[in-house]
C-alpha positions as CSV (number, residue, x, y, z in Angstrom):
1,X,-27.2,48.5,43.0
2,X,-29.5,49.6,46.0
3,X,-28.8,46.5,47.6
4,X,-25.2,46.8,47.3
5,X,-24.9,50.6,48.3
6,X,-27.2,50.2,51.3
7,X,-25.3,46.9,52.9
8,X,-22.4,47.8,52.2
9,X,-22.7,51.5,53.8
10,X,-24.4,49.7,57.2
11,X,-21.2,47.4,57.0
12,X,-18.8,50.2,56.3
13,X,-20.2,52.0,59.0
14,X,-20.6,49.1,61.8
15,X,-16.8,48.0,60.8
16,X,-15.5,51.9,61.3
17,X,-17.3,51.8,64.7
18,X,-16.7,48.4,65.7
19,X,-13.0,49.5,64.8
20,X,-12.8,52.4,67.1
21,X,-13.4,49.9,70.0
22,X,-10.7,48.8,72.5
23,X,-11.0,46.1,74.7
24,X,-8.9,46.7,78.0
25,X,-6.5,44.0,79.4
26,X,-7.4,40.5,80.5
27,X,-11.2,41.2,81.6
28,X,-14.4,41.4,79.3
29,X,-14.5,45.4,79.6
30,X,-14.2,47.7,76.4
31,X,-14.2,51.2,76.0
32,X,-15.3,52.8,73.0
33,X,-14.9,57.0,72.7
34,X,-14.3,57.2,76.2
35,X,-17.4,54.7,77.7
36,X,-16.7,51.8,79.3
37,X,-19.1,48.7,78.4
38,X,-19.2,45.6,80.3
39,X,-19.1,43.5,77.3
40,X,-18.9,43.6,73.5
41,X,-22.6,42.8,73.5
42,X,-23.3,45.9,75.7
43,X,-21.3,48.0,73.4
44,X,-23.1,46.1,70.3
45,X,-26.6,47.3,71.9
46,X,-25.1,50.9,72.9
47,X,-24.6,50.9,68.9
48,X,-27.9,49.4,68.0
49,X,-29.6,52.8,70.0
50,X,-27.4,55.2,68.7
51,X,-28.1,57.8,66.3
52,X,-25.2,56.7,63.6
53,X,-27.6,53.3,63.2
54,X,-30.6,54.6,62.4
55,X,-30.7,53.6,58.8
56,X,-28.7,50.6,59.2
57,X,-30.0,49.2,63.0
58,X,-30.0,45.9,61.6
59,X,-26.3,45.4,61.3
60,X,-25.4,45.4,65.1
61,X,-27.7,42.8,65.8
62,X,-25.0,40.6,63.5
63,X,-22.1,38.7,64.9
64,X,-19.2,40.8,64.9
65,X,-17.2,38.0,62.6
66,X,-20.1,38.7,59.6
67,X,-20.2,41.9,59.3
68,X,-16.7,42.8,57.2
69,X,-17.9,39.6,55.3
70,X,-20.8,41.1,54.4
71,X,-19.6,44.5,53.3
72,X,-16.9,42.8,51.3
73,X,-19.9,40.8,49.5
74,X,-22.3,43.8,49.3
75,X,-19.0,46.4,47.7
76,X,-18.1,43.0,45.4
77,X,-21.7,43.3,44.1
78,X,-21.5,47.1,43.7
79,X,-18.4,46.7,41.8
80,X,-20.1,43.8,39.4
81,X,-22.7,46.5,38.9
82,X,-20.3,48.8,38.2
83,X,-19.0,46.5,35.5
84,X,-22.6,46.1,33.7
85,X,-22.7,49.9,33.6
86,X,-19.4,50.2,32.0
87,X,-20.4,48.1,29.8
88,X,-24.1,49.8,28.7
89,X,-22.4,53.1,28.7
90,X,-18.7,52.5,27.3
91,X,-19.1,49.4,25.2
92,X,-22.2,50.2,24.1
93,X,-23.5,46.6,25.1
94,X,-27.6,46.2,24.4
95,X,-28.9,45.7,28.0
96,X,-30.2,43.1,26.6
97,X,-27.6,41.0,26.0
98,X,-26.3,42.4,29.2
99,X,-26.1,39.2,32.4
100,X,-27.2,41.5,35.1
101,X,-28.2,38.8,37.4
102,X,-24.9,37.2,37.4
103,X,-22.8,39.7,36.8
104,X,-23.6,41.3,40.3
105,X,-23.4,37.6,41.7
106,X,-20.0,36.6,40.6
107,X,-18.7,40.2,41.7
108,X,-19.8,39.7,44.9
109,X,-17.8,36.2,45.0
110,X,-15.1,37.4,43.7
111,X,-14.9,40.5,46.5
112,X,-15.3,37.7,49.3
113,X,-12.5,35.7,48.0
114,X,-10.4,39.0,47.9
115,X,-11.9,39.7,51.2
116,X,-10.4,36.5,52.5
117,X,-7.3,36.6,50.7
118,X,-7.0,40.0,52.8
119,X,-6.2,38.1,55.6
120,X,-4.2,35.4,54.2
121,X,-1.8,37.6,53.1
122,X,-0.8,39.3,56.0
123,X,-1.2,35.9,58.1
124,X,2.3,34.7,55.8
125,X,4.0,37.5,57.1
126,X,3.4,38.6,60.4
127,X,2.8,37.1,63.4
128,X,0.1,37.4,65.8
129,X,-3.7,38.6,65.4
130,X,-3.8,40.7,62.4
131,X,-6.8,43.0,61.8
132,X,-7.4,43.9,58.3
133,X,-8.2,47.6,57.4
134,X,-11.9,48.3,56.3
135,X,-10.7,50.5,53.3
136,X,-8.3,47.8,52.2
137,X,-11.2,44.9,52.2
138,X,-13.6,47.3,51.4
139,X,-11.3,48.4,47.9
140,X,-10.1,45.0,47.2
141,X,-13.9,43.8,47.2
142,X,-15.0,46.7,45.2
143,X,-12.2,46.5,42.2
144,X,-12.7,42.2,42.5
145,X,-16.2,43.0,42.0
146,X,-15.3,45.6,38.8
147,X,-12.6,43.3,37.1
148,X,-14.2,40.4,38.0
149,X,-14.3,38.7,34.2
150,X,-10.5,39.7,34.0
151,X,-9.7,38.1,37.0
152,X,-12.2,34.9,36.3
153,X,-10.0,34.6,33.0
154,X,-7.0,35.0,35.1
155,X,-7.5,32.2,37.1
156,X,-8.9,29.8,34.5
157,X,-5.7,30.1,32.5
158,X,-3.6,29.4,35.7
159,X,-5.7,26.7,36.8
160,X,-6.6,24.9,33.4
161,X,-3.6,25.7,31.6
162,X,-1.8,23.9,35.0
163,X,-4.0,21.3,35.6
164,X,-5.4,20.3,31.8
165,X,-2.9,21.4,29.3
166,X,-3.9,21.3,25.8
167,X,-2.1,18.8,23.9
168,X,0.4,19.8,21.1
């Protein structure tokens, strides 16, 4: 849970910052709360020294592309955690008996497929570069990663049941 909480508030926080970023016209330039960088990778180090990425000064040093990936995977995890607790506290499931190594593990794969089908999505239906919303990946990942065993049993009944129907 630790894990998951501290990734995914450095990713949370590098994608709102990142987001605030505008790159100007044809050239390399970008401006970010009213500084002008050379480069992305200026701006990227500018964010690296700055006071908001102090706890997380690892996450600027990633390629821009991995870090929503990464906060998808680490709120997907959060939410499979979220799923073992709900189940100690609600169903009164012995911890036991509980799979909380892959529990987390398949949340977490389930929030990156959301993740990515949070850009498929939009890709159908509009045209040009879309640029997906951090609190839309960020929830989708989180409630893939709660319902994850719903949405496992969802998808073996529509791939089984299409692909290997039982036999009358």
């Amino acid at each position: 849970m630790i894990i998951g909480v501290y990734t995914g508030a450095a990713g949370y926080l590098a994608c709102k910052t990142l987001e605030n970023s505008s790159q100007s016209g044809s050239d390399q330039s970008v401006e970010y709360k009213g500084l002008n960088f050379e480069n992305k990778e200026n701006l990227r180090a500018f964010l690296h020294d700055s006071e908001s990425a102090k706890l997380f000064p690892w996450i600027f040093s990633l390629p821009q592309e991995l870090i929503p990936l990464i906060t998808s995977i680490s709120f997907g995890l959060l939410g499979g955690v979220a799923l073992l607790l709900k189940k100690n506290a609600i169903d009164h499931t012995a911890i036991s008996s509980l799979p909380v190594v892959v529990m987390p593990v398949f949340g977490s794969i389930i929030g990156t497929m959301l993740f990515f089908l949070s850009f498929l999505i939009p890709a159908i239906f509009v045209d040009g570069r879309y640029q997906t919303r951090t609190e839309a990946f960020v929830g989708l990942s989180l409630f893939g990663g709660a319902f994850s065993e719903q949405a496992y049993l969802w998808i073996s009944e529509q791939v089984v049941g299409k692909l290997f129907p039982s036999e009358p």
